[in-house]
C-alpha positions as CSV (number, residue, x, y, z in Angstrom):
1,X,67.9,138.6,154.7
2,X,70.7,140.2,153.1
3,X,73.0,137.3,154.3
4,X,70.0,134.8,152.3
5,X,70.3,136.9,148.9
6,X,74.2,136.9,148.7
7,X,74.0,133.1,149.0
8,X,71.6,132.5,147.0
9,X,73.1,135.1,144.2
10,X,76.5,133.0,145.0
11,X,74.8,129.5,144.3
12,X,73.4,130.3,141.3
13,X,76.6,131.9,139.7
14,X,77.6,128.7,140.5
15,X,75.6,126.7,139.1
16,X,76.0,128.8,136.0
17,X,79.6,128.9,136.0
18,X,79.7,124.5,135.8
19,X,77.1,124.5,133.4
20,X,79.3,127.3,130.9
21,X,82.4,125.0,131.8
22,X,80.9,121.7,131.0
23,X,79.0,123.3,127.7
24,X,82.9,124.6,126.9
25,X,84.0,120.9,127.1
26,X,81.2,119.7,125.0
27,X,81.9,122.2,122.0
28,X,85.3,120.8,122.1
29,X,84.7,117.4,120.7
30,X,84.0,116.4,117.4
31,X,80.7,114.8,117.9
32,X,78.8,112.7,120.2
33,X,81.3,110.5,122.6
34,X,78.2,109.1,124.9
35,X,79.6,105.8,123.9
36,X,82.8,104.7,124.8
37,X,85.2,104.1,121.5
38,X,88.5,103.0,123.0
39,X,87.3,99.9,121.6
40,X,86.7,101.0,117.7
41,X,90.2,102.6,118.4
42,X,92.0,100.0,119.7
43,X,90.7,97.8,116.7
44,X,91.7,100.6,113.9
45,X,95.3,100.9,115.5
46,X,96.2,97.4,115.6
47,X,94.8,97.1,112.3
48,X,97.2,99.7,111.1
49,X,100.2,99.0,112.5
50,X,99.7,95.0,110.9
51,X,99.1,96.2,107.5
52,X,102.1,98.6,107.6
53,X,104.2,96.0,108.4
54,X,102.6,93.3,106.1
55,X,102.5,96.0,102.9
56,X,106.4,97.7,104.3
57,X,107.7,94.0,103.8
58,X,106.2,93.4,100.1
59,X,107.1,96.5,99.2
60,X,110.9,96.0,99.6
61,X,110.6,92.8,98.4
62,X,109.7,93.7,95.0
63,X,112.1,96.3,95.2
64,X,114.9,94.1,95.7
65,X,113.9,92.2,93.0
66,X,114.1,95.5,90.8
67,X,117.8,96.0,91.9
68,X,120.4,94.9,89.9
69,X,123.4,95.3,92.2
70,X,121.0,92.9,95.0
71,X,120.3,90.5,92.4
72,X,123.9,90.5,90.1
73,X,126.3,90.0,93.4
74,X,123.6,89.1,96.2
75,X,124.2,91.8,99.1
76,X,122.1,95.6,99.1
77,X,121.3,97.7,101.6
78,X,117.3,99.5,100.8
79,X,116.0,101.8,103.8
80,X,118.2,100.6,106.5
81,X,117.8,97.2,105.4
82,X,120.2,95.0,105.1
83,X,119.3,92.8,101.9
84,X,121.2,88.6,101.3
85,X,120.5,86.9,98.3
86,X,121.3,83.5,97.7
87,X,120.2,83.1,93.8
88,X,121.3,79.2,93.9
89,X,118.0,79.0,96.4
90,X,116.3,82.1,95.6
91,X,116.0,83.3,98.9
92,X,116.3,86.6,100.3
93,X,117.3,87.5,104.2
94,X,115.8,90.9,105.4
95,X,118.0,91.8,108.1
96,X,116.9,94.4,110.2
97,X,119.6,96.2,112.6
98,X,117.2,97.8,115.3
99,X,117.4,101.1,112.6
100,X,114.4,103.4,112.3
101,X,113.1,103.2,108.8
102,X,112.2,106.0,106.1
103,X,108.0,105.9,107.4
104,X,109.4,106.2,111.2
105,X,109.4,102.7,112.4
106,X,111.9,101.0,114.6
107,X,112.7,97.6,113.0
108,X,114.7,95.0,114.3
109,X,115.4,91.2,113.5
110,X,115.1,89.1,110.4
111,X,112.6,87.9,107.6
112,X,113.4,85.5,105.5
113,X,111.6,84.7,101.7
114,X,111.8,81.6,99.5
115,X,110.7,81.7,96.3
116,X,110.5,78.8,93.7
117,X,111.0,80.9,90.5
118,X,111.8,84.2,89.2
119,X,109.5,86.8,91.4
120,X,108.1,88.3,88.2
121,X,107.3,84.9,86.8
122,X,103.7,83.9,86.7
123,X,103.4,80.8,89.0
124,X,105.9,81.7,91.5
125,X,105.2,81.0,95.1
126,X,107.0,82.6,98.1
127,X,106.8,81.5,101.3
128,X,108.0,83.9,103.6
129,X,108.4,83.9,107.8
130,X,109.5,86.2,110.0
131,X,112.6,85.5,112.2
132,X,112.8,86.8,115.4
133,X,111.4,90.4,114.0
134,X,109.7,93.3,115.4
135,X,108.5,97.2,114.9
136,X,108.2,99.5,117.3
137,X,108.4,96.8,119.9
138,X,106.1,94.2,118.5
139,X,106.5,90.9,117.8
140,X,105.5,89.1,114.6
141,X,105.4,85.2,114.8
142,X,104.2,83.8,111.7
143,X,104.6,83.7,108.0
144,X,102.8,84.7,104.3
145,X,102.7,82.6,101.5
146,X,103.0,84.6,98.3
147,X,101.7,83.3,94.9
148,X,102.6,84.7,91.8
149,X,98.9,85.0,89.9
150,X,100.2,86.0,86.9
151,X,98.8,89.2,84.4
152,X,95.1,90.5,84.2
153,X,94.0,92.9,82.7
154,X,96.0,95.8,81.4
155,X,98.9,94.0,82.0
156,X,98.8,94.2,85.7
157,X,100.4,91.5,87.8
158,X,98.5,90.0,90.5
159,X,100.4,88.9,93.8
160,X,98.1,87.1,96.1
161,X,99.2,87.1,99.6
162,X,97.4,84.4,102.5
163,X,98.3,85.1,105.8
164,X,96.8,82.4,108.7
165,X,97.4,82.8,112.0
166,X,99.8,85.5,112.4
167,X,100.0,87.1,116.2
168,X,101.9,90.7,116.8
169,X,102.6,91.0,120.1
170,X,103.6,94.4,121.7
171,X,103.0,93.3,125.8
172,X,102.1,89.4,126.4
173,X,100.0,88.0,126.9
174,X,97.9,90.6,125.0
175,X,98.5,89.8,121.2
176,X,96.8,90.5,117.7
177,X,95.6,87.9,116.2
178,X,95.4,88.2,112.3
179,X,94.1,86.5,108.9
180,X,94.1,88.2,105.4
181,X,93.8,88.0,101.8
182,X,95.3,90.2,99.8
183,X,96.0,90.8,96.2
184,X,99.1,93.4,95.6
185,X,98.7,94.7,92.0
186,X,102.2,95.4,90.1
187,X,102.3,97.6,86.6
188,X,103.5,95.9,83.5
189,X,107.0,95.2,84.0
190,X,108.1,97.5,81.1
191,X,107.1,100.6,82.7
192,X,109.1,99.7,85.8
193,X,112.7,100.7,86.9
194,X,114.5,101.6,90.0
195,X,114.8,105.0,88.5
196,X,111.1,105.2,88.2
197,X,109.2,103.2,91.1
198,X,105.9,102.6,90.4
199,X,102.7,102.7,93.0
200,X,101.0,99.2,93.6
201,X,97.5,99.1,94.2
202,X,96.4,96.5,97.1
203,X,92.5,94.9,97.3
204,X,91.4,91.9,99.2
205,X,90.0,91.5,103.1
206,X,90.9,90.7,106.8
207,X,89.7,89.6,110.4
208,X,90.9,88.7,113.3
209,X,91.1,89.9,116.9
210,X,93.1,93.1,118.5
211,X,95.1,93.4,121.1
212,X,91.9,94.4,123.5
213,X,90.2,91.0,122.5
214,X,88.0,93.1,120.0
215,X,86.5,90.7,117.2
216,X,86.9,92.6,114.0
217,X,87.2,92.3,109.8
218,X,87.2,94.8,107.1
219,X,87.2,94.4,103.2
220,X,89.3,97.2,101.2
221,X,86.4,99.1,99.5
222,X,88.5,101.7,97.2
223,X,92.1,99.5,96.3
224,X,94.8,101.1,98.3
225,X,97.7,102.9,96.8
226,X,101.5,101.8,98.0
227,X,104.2,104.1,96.3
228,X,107.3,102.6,96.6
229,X,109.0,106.3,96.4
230,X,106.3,106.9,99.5
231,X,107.1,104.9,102.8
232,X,103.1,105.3,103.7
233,X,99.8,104.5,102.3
234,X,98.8,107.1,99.8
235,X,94.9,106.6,99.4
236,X,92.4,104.4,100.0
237,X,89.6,103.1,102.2
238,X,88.6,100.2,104.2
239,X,85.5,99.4,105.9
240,X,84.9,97.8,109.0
241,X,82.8,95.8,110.8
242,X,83.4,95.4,114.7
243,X,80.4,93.3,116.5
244,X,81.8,93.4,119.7
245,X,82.0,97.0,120.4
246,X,78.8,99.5,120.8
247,X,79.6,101.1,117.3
248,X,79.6,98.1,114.9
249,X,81.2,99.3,111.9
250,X,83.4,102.5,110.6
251,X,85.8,103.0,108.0
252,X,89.6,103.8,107.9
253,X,90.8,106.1,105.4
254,X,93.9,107.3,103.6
255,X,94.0,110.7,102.3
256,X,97.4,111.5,101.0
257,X,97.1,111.3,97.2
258,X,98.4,115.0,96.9
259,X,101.1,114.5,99.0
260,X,103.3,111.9,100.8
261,X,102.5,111.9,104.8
262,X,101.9,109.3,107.1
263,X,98.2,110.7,108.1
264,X,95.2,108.4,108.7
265,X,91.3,109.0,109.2
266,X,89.2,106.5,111.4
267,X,85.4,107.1,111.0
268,X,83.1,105.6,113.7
269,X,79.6,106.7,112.5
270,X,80.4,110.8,112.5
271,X,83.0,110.1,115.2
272,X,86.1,111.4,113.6
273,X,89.9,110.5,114.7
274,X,93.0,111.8,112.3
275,X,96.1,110.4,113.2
276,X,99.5,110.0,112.4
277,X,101.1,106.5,111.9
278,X,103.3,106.9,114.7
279,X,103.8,104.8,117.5
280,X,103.8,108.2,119.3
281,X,101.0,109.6,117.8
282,X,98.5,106.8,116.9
283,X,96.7,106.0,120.3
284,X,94.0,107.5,121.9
């Protein structure tokens, strides 16, 4: 009898035991991860790492522009960039040495940018492709054509930017597939100087397919805010819609209006994942 009770004193401190450890676990996560969202991840990151690229590569474009040196005797160097112009053609060569960059991406190659005015003129288009050029270890093959809208309200200029068919490849045959329309806002051009860089605002939309063969799109709900003194996104929000994955839609978020840092917030329906945009760090 007494050889019954010890066992069955020993099997249910058991029993208790697993349940307190798996209760432990539980209390640990954020909210509810019944559904699997590698998915809703995978999406976010790609999306991510594209736009940094995309919005890293306007950026120093219109800082080029701003730099008289660049422009006067056509050679620079900006953030590890190495920086040709060719005023006769108007056409800039971003030559990347496989450097890290000021927001802690590894670039490497060359993009090149043909425009058929003055970049601050309105009616300007750009047509720019990307040579041979990668971050981090993927691949962009494609190109963005740039046109110059010209001033709206408040004096803003209005870049649009229409990207079709760009892939970023990081391990083939697995690729992202991407489409966008963007509008880069610019302040009036009296209130900029290379002394004084300004923040853009950028609005517009997306879709395409990540890297996982995830189906996605997203529309920029509140603009987001590019410093050029501030190698990331500053603030901002963008809300997605993913059909293909249990958790249709979310939201990814940029939260760094008091301070520059490279951190990011993906919101999957009370599932909450804050990152840093690091090829280290961004995964799951």
């Amino acid at each position: 009898m007494k050889r019954h009770a010890h066992q069955g004193l020993f099997s249910a401190v058991k029993v208790i035991t697993v349940f307190i450890l798996f209760s432990a676990a539980a209390g640990c996560k954020k909210s509810d991860y019944s559904v699997y969202l590698g998915s809703n991840v995978n999406i976010a990151n790609d999306i991510v790492f594209a736009e940094r690229g995309l919005f890293h590569t306007f950026n120093l474009i219109v800082r080029a522009n701003l730099d008289s040196t660049i422009m006067k005797n056509g050679f620079g160097i900006i953030d590890n960039a190495i920086i040709v112009y060719d005023s006769t053609l108007r056409k800039f060569e971003i030559r990347y040495p496989d450097k890290k960059c000021a927001d802690s991406t590894w670039r490497n190659g060359t993009i090149i940018i043909v425009f058929t005015g003055n970049f601050f003129t309105p009616g300007t288009i750009g047509i720019l492709n990307y040579e041979n050029y990668s971050e981090d270890g993927r691949t962009f093959i494609g190109k963005d054509s740039l046109v110059n809208q010209g001033n709206a309200s408040g004096g803003m200029l209005s870049y649009a930017s229409f990207i079709d068919s760009l892939q970023i490849t990081k391990k083939a045959p697995n690729s992202t597939k991407w489409n966008s329309r963007f509008v880069y806002h610019i302040p009036p051009l009296f209130s900029i100087h290379p002394g004084n860089l300004p923040s853009l605002t950028i609005t517009g939309s997306a879709n395409g397919v990540s890297c996982g063969n995830y189906v996605f799109s997203f529309q920029i709900s509140n603009a987001l805010v590019d410093s050029l003194s501030c190698p990331w996104i500053r603030e901002g929000t963008m809300n997605l819609s993913t059909p293909t994955t249990v958790i249709t839609s979310g939201t990814i978020e940029y939260m760094n209006k008091a301070k520059c840092d490279n951190r990011v917030t993906y919101n999957f329906q009370g599932n909450i994942y804050e990152w840093w945009i690091n090829q280290r760090k961004l995964s799951i």
